[in-house]
PAZALUM-174903 format. One line per field, with one value per residue (C-alpha): residue number from 1; residue in three letters; x, y, z. Coordinates in nm, 3 decimals. Example, Ala and Ser with C-alpha at 12.3 -4.5 7.8 and 13.67 -1.06 7.14 Angstrom:
// residues 2
n 1,2
res ala,ser
c1 1.230,1.367
c2 -0.450,-0.106
c3 0.780,0.714
This chain:
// residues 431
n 1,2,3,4,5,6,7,8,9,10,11,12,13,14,15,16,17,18,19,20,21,22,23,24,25,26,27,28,29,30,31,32,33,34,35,36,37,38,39,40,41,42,43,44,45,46,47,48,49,50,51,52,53,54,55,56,57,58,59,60,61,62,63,64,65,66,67,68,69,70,71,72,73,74,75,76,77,78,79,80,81,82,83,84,85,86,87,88,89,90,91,92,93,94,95,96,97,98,99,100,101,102,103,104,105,106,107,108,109,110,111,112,113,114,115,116,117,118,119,120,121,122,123,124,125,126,127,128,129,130,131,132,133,134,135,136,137,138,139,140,141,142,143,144,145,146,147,148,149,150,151,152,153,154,155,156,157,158,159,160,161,162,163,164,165,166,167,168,169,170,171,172,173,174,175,176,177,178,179,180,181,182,183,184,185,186,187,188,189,190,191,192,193,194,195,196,197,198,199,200,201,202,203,204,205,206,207,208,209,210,211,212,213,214,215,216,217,218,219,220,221,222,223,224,225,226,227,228,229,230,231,232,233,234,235,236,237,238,239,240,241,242,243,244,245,246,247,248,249,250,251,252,253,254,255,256,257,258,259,260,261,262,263,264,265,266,267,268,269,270,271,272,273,274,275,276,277,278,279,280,281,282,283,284,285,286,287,288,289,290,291,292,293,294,295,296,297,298,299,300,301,302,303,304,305,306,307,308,309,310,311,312,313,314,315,316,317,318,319,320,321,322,323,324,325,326,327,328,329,330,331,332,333,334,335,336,337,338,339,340,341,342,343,344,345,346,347,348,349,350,351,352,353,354,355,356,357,358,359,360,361,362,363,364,365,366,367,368,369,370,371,372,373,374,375,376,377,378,379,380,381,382,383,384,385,386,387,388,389,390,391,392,393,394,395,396,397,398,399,400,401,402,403,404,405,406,407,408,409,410,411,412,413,414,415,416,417,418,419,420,421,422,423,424,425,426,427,428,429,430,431
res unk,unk,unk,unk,unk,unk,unk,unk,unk,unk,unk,unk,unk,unk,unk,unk,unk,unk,unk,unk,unk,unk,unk,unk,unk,unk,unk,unk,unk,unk,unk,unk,unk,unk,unk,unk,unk,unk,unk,unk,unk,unk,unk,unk,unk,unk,unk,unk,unk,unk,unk,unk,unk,unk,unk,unk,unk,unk,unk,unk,unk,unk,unk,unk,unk,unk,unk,unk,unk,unk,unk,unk,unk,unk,unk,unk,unk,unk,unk,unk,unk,unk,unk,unk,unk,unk,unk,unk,unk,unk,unk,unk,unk,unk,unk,unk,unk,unk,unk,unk,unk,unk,unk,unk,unk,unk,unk,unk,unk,unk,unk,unk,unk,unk,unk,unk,unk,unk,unk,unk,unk,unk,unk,unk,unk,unk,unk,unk,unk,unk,unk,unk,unk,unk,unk,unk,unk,unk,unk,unk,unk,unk,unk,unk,unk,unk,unk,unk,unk,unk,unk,unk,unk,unk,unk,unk,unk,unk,unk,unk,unk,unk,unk,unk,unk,unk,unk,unk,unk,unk,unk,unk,unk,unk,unk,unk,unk,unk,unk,unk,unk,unk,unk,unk,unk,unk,unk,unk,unk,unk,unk,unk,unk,unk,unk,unk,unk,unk,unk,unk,unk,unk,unk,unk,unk,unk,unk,unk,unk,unk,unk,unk,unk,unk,unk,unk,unk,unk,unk,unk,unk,unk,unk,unk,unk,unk,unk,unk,unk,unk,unk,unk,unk,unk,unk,unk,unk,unk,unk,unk,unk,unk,unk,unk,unk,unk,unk,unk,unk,unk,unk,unk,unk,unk,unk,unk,unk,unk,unk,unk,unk,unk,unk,unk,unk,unk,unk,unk,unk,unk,unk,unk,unk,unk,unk,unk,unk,unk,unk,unk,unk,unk,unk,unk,unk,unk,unk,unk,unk,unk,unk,unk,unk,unk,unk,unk,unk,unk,unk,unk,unk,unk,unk,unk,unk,unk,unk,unk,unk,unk,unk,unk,unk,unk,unk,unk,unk,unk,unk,unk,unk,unk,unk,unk,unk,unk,unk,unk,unk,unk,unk,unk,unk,unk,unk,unk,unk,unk,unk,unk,unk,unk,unk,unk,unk,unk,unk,unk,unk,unk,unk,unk,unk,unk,unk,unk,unk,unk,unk,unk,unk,unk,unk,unk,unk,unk,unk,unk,unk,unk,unk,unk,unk,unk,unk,unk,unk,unk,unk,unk,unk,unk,unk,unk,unk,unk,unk,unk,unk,unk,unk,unk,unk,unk,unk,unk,unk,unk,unk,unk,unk,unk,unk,unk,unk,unk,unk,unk,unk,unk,unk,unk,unk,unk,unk,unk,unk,unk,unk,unk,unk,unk,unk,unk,unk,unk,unk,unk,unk,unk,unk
c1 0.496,0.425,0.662,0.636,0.204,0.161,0.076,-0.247,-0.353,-0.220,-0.393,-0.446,-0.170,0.068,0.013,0.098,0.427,0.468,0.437,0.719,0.990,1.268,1.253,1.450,1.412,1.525,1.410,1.440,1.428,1.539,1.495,1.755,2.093,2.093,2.125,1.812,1.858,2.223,2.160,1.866,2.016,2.348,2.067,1.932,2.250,2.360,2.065,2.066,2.370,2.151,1.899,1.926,1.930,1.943,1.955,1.806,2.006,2.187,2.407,2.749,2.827,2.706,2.693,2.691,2.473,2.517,2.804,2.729,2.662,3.014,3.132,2.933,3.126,3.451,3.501,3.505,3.580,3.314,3.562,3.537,3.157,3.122,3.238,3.169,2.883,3.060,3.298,2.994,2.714,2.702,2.911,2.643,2.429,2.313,2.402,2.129,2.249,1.942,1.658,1.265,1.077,0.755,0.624,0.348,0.256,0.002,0.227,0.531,0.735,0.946,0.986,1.304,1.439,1.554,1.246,1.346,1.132,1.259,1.026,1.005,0.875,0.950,0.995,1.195,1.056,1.341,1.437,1.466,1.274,1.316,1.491,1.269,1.499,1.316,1.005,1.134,1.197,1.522,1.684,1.836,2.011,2.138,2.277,2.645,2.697,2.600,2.566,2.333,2.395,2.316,2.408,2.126,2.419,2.753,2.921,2.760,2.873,3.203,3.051,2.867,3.219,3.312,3.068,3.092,3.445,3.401,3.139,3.208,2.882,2.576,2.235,2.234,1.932,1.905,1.535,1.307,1.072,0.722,0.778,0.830,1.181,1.495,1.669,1.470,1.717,1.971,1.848,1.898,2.230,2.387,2.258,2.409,2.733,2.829,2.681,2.943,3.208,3.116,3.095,3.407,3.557,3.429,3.208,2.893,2.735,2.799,2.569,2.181,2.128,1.746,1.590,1.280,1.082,0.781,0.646,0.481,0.741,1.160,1.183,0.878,0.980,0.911,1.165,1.462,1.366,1.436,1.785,1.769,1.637,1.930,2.156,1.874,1.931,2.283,2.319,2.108,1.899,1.570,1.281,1.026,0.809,0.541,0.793,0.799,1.059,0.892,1.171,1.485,1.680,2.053,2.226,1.971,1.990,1.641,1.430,1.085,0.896,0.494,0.385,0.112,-0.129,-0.310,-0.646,-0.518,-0.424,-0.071,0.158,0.479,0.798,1.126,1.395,1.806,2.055,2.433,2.415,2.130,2.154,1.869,1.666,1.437,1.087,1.074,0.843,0.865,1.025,0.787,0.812,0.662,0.418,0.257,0.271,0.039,0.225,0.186,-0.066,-0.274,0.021,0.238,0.405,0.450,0.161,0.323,0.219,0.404,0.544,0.551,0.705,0.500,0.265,-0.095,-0.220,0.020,0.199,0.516,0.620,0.798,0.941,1.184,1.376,1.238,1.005,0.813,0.447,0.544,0.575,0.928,1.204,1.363,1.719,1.984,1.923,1.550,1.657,1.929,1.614,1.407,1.669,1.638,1.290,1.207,1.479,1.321,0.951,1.067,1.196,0.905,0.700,0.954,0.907,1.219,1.173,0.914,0.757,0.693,0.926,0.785,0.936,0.851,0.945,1.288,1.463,1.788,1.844,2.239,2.174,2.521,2.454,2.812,3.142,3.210,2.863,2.532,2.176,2.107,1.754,1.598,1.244,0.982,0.626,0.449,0.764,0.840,1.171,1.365,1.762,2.000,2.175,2.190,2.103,2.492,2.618,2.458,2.159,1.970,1.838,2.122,2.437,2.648,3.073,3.072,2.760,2.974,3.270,2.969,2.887,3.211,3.414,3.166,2.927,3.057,3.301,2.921,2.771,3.028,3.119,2.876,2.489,2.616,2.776,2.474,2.595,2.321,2.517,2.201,1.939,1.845,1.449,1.203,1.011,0.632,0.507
c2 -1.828,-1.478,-1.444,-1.031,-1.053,-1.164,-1.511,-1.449,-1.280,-1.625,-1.871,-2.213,-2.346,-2.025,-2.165,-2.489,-2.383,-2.187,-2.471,-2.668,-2.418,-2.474,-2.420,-2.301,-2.194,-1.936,-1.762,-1.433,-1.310,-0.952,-0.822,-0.544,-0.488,-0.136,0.142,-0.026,-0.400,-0.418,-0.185,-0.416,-0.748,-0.636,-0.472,-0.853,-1.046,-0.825,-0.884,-1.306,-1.438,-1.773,-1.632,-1.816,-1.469,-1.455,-1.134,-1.124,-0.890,-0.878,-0.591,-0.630,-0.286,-0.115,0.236,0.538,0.781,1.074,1.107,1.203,1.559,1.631,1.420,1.660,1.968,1.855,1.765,1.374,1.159,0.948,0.575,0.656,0.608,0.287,-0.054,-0.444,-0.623,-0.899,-0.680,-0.452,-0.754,-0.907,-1.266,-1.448,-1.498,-1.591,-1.364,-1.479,-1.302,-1.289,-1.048,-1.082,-1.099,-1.146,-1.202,-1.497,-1.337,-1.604,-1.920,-1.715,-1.757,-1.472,-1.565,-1.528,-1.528,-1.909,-2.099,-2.012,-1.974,-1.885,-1.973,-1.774,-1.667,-1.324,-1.104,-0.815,-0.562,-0.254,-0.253,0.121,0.322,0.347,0.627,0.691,0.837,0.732,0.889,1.248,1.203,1.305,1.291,0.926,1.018,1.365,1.270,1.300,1.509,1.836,1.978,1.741,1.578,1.456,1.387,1.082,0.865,0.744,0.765,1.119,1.312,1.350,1.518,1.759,1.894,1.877,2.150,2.347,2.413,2.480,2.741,3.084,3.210,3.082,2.986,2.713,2.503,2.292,2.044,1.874,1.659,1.654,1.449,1.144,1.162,1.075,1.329,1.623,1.840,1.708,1.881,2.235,2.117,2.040,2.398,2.599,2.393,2.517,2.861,2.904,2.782,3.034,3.279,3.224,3.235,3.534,3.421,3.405,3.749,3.635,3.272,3.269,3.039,2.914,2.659,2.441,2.285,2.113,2.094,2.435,2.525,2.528,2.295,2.094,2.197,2.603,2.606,2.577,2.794,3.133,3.030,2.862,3.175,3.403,3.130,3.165,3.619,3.560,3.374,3.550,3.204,3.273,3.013,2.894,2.645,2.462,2.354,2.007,1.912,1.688,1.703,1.774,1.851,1.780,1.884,2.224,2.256,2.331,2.224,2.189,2.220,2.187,2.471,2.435,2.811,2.876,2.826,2.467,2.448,2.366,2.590,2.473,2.663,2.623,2.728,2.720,2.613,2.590,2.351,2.112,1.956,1.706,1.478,1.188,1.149,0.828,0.548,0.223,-0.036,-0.267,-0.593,-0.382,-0.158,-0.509,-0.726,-0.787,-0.583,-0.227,0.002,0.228,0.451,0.171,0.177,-0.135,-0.045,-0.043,0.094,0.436,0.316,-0.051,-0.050,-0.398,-0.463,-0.349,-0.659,-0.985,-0.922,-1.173,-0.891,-0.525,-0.267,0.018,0.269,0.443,0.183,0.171,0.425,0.599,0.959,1.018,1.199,0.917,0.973,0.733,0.882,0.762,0.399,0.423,0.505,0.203,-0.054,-0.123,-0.059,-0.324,-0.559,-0.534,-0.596,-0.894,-1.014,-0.951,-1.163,-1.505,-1.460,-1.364,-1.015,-0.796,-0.461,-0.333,-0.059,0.255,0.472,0.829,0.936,1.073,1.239,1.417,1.642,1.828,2.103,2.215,2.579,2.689,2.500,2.509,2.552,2.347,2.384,2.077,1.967,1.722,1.655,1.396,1.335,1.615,1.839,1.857,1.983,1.742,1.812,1.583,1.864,2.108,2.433,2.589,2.321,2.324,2.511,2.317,2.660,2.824,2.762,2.563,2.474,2.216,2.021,2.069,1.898,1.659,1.607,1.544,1.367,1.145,1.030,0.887,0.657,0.624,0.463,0.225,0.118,0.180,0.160,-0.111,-0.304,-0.281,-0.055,0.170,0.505,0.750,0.491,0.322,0.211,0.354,0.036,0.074,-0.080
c3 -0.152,-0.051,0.295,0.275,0.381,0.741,0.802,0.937,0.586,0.400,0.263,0.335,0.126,0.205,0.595,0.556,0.338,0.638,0.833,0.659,0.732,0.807,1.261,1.522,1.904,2.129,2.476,2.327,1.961,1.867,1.532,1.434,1.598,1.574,1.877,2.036,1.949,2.073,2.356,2.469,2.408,2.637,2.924,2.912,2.933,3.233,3.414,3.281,3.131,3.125,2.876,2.493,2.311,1.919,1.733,1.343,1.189,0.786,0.842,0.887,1.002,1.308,1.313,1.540,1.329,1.590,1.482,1.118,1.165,1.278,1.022,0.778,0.983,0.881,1.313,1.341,1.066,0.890,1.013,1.387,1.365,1.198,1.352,1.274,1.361,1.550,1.721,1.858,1.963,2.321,2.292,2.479,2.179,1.856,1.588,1.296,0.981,0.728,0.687,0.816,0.543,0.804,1.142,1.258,1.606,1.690,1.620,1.799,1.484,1.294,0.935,0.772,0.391,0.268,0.417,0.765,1.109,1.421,1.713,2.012,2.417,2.402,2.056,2.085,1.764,1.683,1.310,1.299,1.023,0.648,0.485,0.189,-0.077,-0.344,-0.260,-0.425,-0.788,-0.892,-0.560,-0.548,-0.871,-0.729,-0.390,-0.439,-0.666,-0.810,-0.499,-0.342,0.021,0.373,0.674,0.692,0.489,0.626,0.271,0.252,0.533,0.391,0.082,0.290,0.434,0.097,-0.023,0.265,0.221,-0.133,-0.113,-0.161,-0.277,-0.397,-0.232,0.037,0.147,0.382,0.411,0.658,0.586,0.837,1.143,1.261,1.129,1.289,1.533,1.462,1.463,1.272,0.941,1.151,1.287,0.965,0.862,1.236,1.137,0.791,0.880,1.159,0.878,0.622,0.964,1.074,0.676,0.580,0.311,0.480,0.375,0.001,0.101,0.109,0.376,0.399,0.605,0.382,0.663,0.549,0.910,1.140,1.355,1.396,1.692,1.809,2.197,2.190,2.490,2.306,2.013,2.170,2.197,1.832,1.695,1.767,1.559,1.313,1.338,1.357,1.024,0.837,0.743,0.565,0.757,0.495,0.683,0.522,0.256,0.159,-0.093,-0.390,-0.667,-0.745,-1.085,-0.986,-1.365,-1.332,-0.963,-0.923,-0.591,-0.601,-0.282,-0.203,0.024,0.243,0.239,0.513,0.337,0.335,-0.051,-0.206,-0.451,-0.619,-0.559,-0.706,-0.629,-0.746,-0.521,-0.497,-0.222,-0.082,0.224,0.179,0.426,0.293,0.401,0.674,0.776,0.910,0.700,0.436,0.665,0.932,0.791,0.629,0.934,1.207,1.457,1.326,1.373,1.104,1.016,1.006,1.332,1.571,1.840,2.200,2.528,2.509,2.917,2.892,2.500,2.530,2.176,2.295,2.103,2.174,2.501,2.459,2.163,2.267,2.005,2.106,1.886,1.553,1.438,1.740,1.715,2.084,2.052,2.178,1.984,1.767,1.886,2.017,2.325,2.377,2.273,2.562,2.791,2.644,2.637,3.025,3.010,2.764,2.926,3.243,3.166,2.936,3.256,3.406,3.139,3.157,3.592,3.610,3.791,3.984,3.935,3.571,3.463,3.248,3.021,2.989,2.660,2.730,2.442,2.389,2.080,2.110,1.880,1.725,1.697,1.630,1.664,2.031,2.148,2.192,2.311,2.496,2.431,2.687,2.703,2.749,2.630,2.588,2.545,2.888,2.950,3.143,3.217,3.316,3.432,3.684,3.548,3.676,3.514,3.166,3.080,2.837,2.715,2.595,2.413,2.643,2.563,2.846,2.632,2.351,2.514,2.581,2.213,2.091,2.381,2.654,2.375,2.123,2.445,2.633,2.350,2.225,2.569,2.833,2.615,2.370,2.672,2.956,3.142,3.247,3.343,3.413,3.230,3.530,3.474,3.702,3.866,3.911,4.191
């Protein structure tokens, strides 16, 4: 039986094996226990402890991936962002440990792996995206040694330290992939980071730094890229944009990038490197992409303000898998997780007034050790501080959103996002 095709693309036979699973109920099903599906299952609980809440997740390990790029700066170590899944998930429900191999929208069901459905009301959608490593030939092979890393991996951070410590001259590149990707800036910070090291150790006039962007522009908010720009002079980091990295040669250390021309054609361009911070190409995950709920780039469809599916309205997505146009960063699932916890409310009768999101993102750009620009925005790029403008100024290199980065945080997500707590994340009701 083919589980990984939606159900309403079986067969008649497929159906009916469908039909003999093996079945179980629950009020509310979420699917992924990431930054979104934890965040959104506590928001729930601490507005209805009564709810039956299970949570389809195989991981055992949750994660907090912000954390990664000072990992990769030699600042916090790679075991104080990782915890286990039981000792991070809400009490009050049912922690289902298997994987989705496919979703049946119009019977309510989510199918699972080992002849399993699990019957719903309301579907909560937030699997995060896949990290397509393999989509580069060569790179898979490479990451982890001969010079290869990134700050995308938890058992790869460490290894970007690693290099930066060790190199005292040489070529440096560090990639991005064209958007949607994961924090946006995270290829850049990794790159401001172990500039400011070889800065600070005297080694960085003897390191070609260059930044491989395969997209138009160095930060998709012009705001904040006067202020990036001057990190950009005062490194000395070459900006080659239109690059997209399509192979690597680890034993050689050769990169090979497609450049877009202006006349719209492609060249090939290699180039050597001593060090490669890389960053995978990403999409949603297979059981997504092939299901019912996504859209024609693959996305789950949602109301970018509701984050309810524009097609079967018991179903909402948050986080990276979701097609809304947001900055995929914890930050914009700690936005959505009330959001999506209040309108689901809103669906069983069980509250009033719909709530909207409007595409709040949060990008801490590590620009040097010490410092940050602050990048807040919402749809459309607007610039939107938390902040008063004396107190941090989003624009420019702050210390205090330094102090930010590395000490409120990483305490704010374990213990106020992951636990309900809405500090600041309060949804806005429309009447």
């Amino acid at each position: 039986m083919e589980l990984n095709k939606p159900v309403g693309q079986l067969g008649t036979a497929s159906k009916a094996a469908h039909d003999a699973l093996e079945i179980t109920r629950h009020d509310v099903v979420i699917v992924g226990a990431g930054a979104a599906g934890t965040a959104v299952a506590a928001s729930l609980l601490a507005r209805d402890r009564g709810l039956d809440i299970a949570v389809i997740e195989p991981a055992d390990a949750h994660y907090y991936q912000p954390g990664w790029t000072m990992v990769g700066a030699g600042i916090f170590q790679a075991e104080s962002t990782v915890r286990k899944m039981q000792e991070v998930l809400p009490r009050d429900l049912n922690w289902i440990k298997a994987s989705v191999t496919a979703f049946d929208p119009e019977n309510d069901r989510v199918i699972l792996e080992g002849q399993r459905a699990i019957k719903y009301q309301q579907l909560v959608v937030c699997p995060g995206l896949k990290l397509d490593w393999d989509a580069i030939p060569g790179l898979s092979e490479s990451l982890g040694r001969n010079g290869v890393t990134s700050n995308y991996r938890y058992d790869l951070a460490p290894y970007t330290w690693q290099l930066v410590r060790e190199l005292k001259s040489g070529r440096a590149l560090f990639t991005q992939p064209p958007m949607p990707i994961k924090c946006a800036g995270a290829p850049q910070k990794a790159m401001y980071l172990s500039s400011d090291h070889w800065q600070r150790t005297g080694r960085l006039g003897q390191i070609d730094v260059q930044f491989c962007n395969g997209g138009d522009a160095l930060f998709g908010v012009p705001a904040y890229v006067p202020a990036l720009m001057e990190y950009v002079r005062r490194y000395d980091i070459e900006l080659n944009f239109r690059f997209n990295l399509c192979a690597i040669d680890g034993p050689r250390k050769l990169a090979t990038f497609n450049r877009k021309l202006d006349d719209g054609t492609t060249e090939t361009v290699t180039r050597e490197f001593d060090m490669l911070h890389a960053v995978p190409p990403q999409k949603a995950p297979d059981f997504i992409r092939n299901s019912p709920l996504a859209d024609q780039t693959g996305w789950i469809d949602v109301d970018p303000g509701t984050l309810r599916h524009r097609t079967y309205s018991n179903i909402f997505a948050l986080g990276d898998a979701a097609n809304t146009t947001n900055a995929k960063t914890a930050a914009a699932a700690r936005k959505q997780a009330p959001v999506v916890a209040h309108n689901l409310l809103v669906a069983l009768g069980k509250a009033e007034n719909h709530a909207e999101y409007n595409g709040y993102g949060s990008c801490p750009l590590t620009v040097e050790r010490g410092r940050i620009v602050l990048a807040e925005f919402l749809y459309s790029g607007k610039v939107s501080p938390t902040f008063p403008k004396w107190l941090i100024d989003g624009q420019r290199p702050s210390r205090l959103a330094w102090l930010l980065k590395e000490r409120i945080l990483p305490p704010l997500y374990w213990n106020a996002m992951l636990k309900g707590r809405e500090w600041l994340a309060k949804p806005k009701l429309i009447r």
